[in-house]
N, C-alpha and C positions, 0 to 999 in steps of 0.2 A: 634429589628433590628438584623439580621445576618449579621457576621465578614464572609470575604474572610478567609479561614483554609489557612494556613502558609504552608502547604503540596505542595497548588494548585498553589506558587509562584513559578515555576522551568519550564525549559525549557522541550517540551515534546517529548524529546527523551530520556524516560526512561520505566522502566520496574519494577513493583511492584509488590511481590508475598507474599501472608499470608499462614503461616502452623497453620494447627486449630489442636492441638493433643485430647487425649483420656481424659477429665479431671475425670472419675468415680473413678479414687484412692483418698485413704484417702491423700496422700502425700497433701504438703502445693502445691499451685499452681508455688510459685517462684519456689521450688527444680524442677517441671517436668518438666519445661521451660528450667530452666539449665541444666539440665540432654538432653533434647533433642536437645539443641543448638551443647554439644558436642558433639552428634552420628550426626547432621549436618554437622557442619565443618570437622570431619575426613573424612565422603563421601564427601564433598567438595573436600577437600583437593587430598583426591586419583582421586576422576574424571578431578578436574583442573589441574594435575602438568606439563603438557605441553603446559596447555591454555594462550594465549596473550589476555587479556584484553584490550580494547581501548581504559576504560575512567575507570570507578568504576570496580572492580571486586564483586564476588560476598559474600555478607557479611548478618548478621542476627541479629537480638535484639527481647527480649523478648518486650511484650505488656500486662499490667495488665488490667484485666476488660474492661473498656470503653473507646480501645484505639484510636477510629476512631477519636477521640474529642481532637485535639491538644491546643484544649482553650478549656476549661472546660463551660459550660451551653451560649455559643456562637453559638451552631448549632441549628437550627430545624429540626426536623424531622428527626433526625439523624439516623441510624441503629447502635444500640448498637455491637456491636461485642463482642464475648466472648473472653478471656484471649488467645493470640495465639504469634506464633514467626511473626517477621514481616524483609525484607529487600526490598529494593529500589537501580539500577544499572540505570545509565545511561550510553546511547551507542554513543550516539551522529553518524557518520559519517556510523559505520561498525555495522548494524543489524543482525550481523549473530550472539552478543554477547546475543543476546534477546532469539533468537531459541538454543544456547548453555546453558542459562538456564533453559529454556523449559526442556531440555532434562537430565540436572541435577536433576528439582524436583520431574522427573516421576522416578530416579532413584531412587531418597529419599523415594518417597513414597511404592517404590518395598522391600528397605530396613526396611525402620521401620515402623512397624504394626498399623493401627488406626489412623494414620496421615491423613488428607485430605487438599489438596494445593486450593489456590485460584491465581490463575496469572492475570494481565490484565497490558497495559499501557495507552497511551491517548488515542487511537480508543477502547479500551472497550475487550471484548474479541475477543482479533486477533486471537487465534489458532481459530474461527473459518472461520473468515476471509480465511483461508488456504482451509479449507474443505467446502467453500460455495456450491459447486455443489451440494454435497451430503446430507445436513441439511434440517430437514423437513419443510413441508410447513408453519406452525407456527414460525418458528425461523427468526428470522431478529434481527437487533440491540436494539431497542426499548424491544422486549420480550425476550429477550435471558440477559438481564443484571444480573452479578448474578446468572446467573444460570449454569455455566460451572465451572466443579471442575475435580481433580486429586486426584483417589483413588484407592490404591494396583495397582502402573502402569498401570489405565484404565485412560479414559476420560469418567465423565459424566455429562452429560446434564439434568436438573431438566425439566419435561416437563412443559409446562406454561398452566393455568389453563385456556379450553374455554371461560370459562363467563368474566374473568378476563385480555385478552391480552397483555392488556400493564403498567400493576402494577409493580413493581418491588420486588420481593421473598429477604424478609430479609435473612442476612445469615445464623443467628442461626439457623433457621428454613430449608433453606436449606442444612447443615451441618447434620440436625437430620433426614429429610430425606432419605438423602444418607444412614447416619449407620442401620439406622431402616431398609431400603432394599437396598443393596449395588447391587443387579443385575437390578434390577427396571431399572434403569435410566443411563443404560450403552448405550452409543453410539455405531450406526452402526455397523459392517466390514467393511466398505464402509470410516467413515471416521475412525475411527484404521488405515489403510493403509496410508490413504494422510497422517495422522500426521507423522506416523511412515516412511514414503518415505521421508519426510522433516527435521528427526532427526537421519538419519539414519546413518550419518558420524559421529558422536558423539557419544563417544570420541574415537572410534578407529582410524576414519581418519582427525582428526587435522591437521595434521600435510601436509596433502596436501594443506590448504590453507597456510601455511606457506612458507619464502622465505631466502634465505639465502643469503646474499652478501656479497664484502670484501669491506672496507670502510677504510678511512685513518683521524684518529681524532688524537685529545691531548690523551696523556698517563693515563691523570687523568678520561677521560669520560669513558676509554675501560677498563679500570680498574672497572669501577659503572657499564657498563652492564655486564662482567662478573661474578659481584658480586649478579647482580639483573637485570635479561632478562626484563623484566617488565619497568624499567625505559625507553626502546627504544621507546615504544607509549608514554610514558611521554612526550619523549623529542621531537618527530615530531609533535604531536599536540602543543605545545606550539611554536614549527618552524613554523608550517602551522595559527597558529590563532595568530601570532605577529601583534603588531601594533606600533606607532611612539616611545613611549616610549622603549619598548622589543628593539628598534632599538639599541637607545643609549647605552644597555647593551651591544650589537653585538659588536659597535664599542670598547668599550675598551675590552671585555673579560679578566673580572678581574680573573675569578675561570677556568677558559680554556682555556689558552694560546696556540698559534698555533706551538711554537719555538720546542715542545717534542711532534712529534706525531708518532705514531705509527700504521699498517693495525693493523685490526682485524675482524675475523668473524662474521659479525652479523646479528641474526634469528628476522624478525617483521613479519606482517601477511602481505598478497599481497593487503590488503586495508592502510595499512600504509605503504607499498613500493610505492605503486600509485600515496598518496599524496605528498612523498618527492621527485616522480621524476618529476612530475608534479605540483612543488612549483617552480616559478620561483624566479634568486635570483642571485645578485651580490655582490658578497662579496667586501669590502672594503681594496683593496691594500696595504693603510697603516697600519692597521691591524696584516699586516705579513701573510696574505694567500698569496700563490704563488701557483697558480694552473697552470698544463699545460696546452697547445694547444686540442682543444677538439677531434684533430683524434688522438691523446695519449691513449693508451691505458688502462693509469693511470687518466685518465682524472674523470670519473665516481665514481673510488673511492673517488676523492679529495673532489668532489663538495660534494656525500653525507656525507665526513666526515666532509667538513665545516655548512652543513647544522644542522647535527646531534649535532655541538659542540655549536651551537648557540640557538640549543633547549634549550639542557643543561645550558648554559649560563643564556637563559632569566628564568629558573626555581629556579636557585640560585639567581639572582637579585629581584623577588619577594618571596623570603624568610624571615619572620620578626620575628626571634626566639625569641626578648624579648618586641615583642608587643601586645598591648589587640588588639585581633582579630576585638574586635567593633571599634574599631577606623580605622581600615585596611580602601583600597579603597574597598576593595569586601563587606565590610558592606554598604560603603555607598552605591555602586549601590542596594544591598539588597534593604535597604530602601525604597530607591528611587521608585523600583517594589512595593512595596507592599503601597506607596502611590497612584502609579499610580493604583493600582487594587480594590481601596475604603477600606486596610483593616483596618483602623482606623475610618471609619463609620463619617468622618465630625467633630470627638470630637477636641474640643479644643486644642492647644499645650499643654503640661506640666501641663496639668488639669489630674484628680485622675484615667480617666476612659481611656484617650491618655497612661499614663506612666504604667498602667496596660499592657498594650497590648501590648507596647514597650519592658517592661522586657519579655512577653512571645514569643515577635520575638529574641530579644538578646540569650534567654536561646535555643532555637529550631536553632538559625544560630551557636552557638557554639558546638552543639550535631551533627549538618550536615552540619561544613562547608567541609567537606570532598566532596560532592556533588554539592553544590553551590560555595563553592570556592575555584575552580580545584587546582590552582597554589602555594596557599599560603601553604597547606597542603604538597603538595607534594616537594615543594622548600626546606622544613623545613626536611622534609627527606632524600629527597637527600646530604643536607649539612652535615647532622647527618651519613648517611653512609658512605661519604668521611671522614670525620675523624676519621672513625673505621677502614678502611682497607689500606693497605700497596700496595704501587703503586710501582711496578717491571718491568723496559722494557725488560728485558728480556724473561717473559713471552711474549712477540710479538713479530711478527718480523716488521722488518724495510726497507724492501723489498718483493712488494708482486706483483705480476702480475692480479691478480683476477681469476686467471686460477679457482677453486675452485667455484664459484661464482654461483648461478642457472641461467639460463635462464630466461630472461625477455621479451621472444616473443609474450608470454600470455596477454602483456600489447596492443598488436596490433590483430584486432582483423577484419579480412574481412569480406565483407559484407556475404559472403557463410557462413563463420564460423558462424556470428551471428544467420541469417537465422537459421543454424542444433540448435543453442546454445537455440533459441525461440522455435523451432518444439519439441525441447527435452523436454523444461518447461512446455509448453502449449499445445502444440501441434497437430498433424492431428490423433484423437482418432479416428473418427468417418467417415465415408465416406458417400456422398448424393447419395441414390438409392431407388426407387419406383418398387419392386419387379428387380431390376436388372438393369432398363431403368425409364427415363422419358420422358414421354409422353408431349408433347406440348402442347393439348388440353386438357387434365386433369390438368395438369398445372397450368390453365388459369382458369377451373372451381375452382378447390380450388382458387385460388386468389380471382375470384368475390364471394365464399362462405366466406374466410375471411373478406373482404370487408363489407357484409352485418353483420358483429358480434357486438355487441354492447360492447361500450367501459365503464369501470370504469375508478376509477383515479388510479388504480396502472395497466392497460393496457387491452388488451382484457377479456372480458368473454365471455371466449365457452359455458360452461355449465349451465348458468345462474343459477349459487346459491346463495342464502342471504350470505350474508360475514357480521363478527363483523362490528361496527366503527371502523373509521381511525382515524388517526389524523387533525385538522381540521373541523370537526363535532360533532356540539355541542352535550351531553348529551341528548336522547330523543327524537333527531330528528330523522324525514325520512322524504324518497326521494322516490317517486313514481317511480317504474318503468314498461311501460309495455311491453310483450314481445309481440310485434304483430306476433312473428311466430310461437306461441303455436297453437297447432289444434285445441283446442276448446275455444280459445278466451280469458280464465282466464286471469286476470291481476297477476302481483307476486311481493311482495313487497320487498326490500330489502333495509338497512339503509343507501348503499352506491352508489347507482348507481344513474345514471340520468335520469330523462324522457325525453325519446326521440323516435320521433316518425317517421321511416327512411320513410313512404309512402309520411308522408307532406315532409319531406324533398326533396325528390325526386320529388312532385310535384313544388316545388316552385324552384328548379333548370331548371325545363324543361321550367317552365313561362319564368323565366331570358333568358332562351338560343332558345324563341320560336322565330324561325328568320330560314329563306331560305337561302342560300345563289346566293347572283344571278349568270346565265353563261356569263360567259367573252371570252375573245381571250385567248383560251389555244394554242396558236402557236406561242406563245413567248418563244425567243431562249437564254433569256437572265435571268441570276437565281436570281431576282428580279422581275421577273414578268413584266406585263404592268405597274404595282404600280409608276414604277422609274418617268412616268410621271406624273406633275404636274395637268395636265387638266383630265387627264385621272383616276388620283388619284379623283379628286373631281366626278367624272362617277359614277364612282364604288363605293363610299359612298351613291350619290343620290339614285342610283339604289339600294344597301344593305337596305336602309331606307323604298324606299318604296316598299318592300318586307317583313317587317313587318309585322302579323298578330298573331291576341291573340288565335287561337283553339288549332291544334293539332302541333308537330313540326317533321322533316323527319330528325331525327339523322342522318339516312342511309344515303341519299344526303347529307346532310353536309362532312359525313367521306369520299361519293365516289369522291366530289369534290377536298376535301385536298387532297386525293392521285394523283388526277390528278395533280393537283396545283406543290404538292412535286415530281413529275417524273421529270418534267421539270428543277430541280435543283440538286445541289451538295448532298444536304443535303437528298434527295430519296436514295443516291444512298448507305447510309450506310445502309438502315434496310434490313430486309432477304423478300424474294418478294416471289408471287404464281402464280400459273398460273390459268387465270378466263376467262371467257366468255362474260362481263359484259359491251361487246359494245360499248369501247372507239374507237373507229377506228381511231378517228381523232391524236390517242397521239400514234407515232411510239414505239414500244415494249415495251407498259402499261405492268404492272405487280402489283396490288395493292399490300402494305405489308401485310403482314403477323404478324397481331398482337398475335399471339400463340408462332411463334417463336420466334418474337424477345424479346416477356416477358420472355421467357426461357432464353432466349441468354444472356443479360442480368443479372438475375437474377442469374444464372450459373456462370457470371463470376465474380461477387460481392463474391460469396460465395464463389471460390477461390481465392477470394485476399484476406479474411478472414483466410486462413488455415487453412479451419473446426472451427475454433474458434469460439466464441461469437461475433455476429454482427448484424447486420440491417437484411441481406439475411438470416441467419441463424434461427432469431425469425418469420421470415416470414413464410420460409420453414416449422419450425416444427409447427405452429398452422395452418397451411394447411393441415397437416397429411403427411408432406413427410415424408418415413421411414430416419434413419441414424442408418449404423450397423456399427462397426470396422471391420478394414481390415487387419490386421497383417502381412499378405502376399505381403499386394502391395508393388512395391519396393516406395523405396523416392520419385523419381523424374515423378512418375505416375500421371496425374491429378488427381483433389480434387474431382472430378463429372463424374458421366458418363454419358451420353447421348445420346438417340436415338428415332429423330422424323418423 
């Protein structure tokens, strides 16, 4: 039986990255490990010194031999991993903490020689999530597992083996192919670029996401964040994820009295100024908050200073510096998780094979309650750095207007702003043009040539080729498929397609729809038709019925009847109309539609409400053959399409 790994019990906003190094030296393998931990953390260190962390910052620990196995001879099938550094960050709310590592390990790997990185979090490999466009036809999530690594500042990609698609490439093995040919298996230009456009504020431009305001707290809390910037996401996640109990602490503020407070300047990132200004929050009167009138100018500082001292607060109230962590509430929820997840497999209470498994969650919740249990760790810190430093008002002042303060206009966001803010991320790359123009009636014939293509289960095929299996298909099957548009009749088989056979199809729809439709009174003024009446309702049924007949059916009449039908009403009056010959005389300025243009017309305006983007009109257009080239030139506000019928 397989145990739930103690790893998989955590919330999945985190981000887990392995450094595999060079082990061919005689050195023991602890010394290389330790030797490279510290050329880590120094590049750490220099690329993070002005980084705000959310939740975890970024940290490392060595891994001996078979560290995937955090219960020993409990996994199957496991992939042994060789000896490597291992850390683990959760971000919880602000992902930009996840992409800030990203762009830490490709700096490590630029630094020290022979290292190869492994990143992923709960979607699998995200970076390449980023570069989807650009990734070959083989790559999807299933075959791409495992196979995306960081080496000497590249990205590479292990190609996945034809015969084999969707196996999963142990790492050792992908680690030996990398060194064995380190150009082999380098990614694109194509995605080099997307990564590198998405890391590209790192670390020189930090500091634009950063925000600065003037806040009015207790003397003792502006003292902790001068001492340690870092503590201010401490203390507004713990503001922002309070609950009844955190409340009770508010109320008395034993460690953060409101009676000595003082402004002070303070730096978080504009994903933690968001949440504390958009935390709502009434402080309690007796207390001893005395905020002003909110068109006070001082208003803004007070509330973030109340807000910011009751973080602090609820951090020192879940502090329990002479308690066994196992007994804490954060072990019991632990527990709790990991009964709910089966990973005690049904064994009895306090039986030999339950108390096994128990001491190996005790001993893994005490190595990472730093990770699983936010508050207790960090409460126990914070209390430990109040007692080392010396609290001075005088270092503050006691009068502060916020004049100093950044702008917070960034937080309001028009609908135009957002528009440019999405065009910029995503944006209008590509423009719709068929040599310049699109044609209406070219149009229309690609539409009925895509129409006639036969579909698989992951979408059209144009080119009808054998494709691997998929998933969902057994081992050894097939699936007849024939191509009735090949010119010499051959049948072509392929393991995933369906048989289908569009001539029957197309006959058995004509049988269903073999029916005339009968002539009526087209000189009704009223856009219901004669229908509205009762008797007349029952006419027009008898007569539909026995018009009936099994041979041949006159599509043509049918469609010239509907358009007569639709003149007479509201609803004629949207489509784009022609001019015909076709000897309605009896219906005052007939104009049948125009079904070339209005598929255009349509179809045109779908794709710019898309903006150039990926959509429904967009996958239509390109398996039609419409071209889409970029337009650098056109200004903004140009349409998405050009058109000329």
């Amino acid at each position: 039986m397989t145990t739930v790994p103690l790893e998989t019990v955590r919330a999945e906003d985190y981000v887990e990255y392995y450094l595999f190094p060079d082990l061919k030296s005689n050195l023991p393998v602890e010394s290389v490990l330790q030797t490279m931990i510290q050329q880590i953390n120094t590049i750490a260190d220099r690329f993070c010194e002005k980084y705000i962390w959310h939740k975890d910052g970024f940290r490392v620990t060595p891994r001996y031999g078979n560290a995937a196995l955090l219960i020993e001879n409990q996994l199957d099938n496991c992939d042994e991993l060789p000896a490597h550094i291992y850390g683990i960050t959760h971000f919880e709310e602000n992902i930009q903490d996840e992409w800030f590592i990203v762009a830490l390990l490709f700096e490590i790997s630029r630094q020290i020689p022979d290292i190869i990185v492994r990143v992923a979090d709960a979607d699998g490999e995200f970076i390449l999530i980023e570069a989807a466009e650009y990734l070959p036809k083989w790559a999807n999530p299933e075959t791409c597992e495992q196979r995306l690594y960081i080496y000497d500042g590249c990205l590479h990609l292990v190609q996945n083996s034809p015969t084999n698609t969707t196996a999963t490439l142990p790492v050792s093995q992908a680690i030996n192919k990398i060194r064995n040919n380190p150009t082999l298996y380098k990614v694109t230009q194509d995605i080099t670029d997307c990564i590198a456009q998405r890391l590209d504020k790192f670390p020189s431009r930090i500091t634009d996401d950063l925000h600065k305001a003037t806040v009015y707290l207790p003397l003792s809390a502006a003292c902790l964040l001068k001492h340690k910037p870092q503590f201010v996401a401490d203390a507004i996640r713990a503001f922002c994820h309070r609950d009844q109990i955190d409340m009770k602490a508010c109320r008395a503020m034993k460690y953060f009295p409101p009676e000595n407070r003082v402004y002070s300047s303070v730096v978080m990132t504009k994903c933690l100024y968001a949440m504390l200004m958009h935390n709502p929050f009434v402080p309690d009167r007796r207390t001893g908050w005395n905020i002003p009138p909110q068109n006070n100018a001082r208003y803004k500082a007070h509330m973030l200073g109340v807000k910011l001292a009751c973080g602090f607060e609820i951090l020192a109230s879940q502090a329990k510096p002479d308690q066994d962590i196992t007994t804490s509430t954060a072990w019991q929820k632990y527990l709790k998780s990991l009964i709910e997840r089966g990973y005690f497999q049904e064994y009895l209470e306090h039986s030999n094979d339950y108390n096994r498994l128990l001491e190996s969650a005790k001993e893994y919740f005490r190595t990472n309650v730093h990770s699983i249990s936010y508050g207790l760790e960090v409460g126990n810190n914070l209390l430990e750095t109040l007692k080392k430093i010396d609290c001075c008002s005088d270092d503050f002042p006691t009068d502060n207007d916020g004049a100093d303060s950044d702008s917070d206009d960034w937080l309001n966001v028009s609908p135009e702003e957002l528009d440019k803010m999405l065009n910029a991320q995503y944006g209008m790359k590509k423009v719709f043009s068929s040599n310049g123009n699109a044609d209406a009636s070219e149009l229309a014939d690609n539409l009925t040539d895509f129409l006639n293509k036969k579909s698989e289960f992951d979408g059209i095929d144009i080119d009808v080729k054998p494709i691997p299996p998929k998933r969902g298909i057994k081992k050894g099957a097939t699936v007849k498929f024939e191509d009735h548009s090949s010119s010499n009749g051959t049948e072509s088989e392929s393991t995933t397609q369906i048989d289908f056979n569009p001539d029957a199809f197309h006959t058995h729809i004509k049988e269903m729809l073999d029916l005339i439709i009968p002539e009526d009174n087209w000189e009704s003024n009223s856009d219901m038709s004669d229908f509205a009446d009762d008797d007349d309702l029952e006419k027009n049924i008898e007569a539909m019925a026995g018009s009936l007949r099994g041979d041949n059916i006159n599509i043509k009449t049918y469609m010239d009847q509907m358009d007569k039908e639709l003149a007479a009403t509201t609803i004629g009056k949207s489509f784009e109309k022609k001019a015909t010959d076709d000897g309605f005389d009896d219906i005052e300025d007939f104009e049948p539609v125009d079904i070339d243009v209005n598929a255009l017309k349509n179809i045109a305006q779908s794709y710019q409400s898309q903006f150039g983007g990926p959509g429904p009109a967009t996958s239509l257009l390109g398996s039609m053959g419409i071209q889409f080239k970029s337009n650098d030139n056109q200004p903004d506000d140009a349409p998405l399409y050009n058109t000329q019928v």
